[in-house]
C-alpha angles and dihedrals in degrees: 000000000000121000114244118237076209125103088210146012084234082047098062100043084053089057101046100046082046100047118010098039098023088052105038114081097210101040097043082049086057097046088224096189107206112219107184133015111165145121087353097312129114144182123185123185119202118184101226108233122184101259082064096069126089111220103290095056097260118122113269117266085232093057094038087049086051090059088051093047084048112050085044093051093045098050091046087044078058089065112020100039120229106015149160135209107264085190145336137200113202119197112195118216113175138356100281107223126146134094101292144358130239120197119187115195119191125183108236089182138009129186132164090268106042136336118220109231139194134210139187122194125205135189114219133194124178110271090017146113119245110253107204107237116183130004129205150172122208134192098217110194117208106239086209093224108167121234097028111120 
């Protein structure tokens, strides 16, 4: 387990809806909802809508390789502060199509200088069973900034 550079679970929830979804123009667009952010874990939810979608009905690589940026930059933000993906690879498994995708990120291991980070990324309907979807591993790269949890 990673210790968290939040005070809280409900902290760190506030501080990511305010600033890395409420600051952030695509990710704010997608209403990516974050679930969990705490001791280097993290689970993101996105509702699927249509102009998500590449021609076939799945959800956009773009879009499915968000959730995966995502979930690796906000575990290692629960644990470094204020960061940025300093790279990602994205395996994709399966068409993601559902209601909605789930991506889960989990810091394998955090220094001073970067964590490594994994992510899984599910797509959910209603009755039925997650499919995993994409896989990924990230290098996130702490910017330093004073005064960010």
């Amino acid at each position: 387990m990673q210790h968290s550079r939040f005070d809280s679970p409900e902290a760190s929830i506030k501080y990511m809806k305010r600033v890395a979804v409420g600051r952030s123009g695509f990710s704010n667009w997608l209403e990516v909802e974050p679930i969990v952010v705490w001791e280097g874990q993290s689970e993101l939810l996105l509702k699927l809508r249509p102009e998500m979608t590449q021609h076939h009905g799945f959800a956009h690589g773009g879009i499915v390789g968000l959730m995966a940026d995502n979930a690796c930059a906000w575990a290692g933000a629960s644990v470094l502060g204020d960061v940025v993906t300093g790279g990602y690879s994205i395996n994709f498994l399966r068409p993601a199509k559902g209601e909605r995708l789930r991506s889960k990120g989990e810091v394998i291991k955090a220094g001073k200088r970067q964590a490594v980070v994994r992510a899984e990324v599910f797509a959910e309907s209603s009755g039925e069973d997650p499919i995993l979807v994409a896989a990924a591993q990230a290098t996130i790269i702490p910017t330093g900034i004073p005064g960010q949890p």
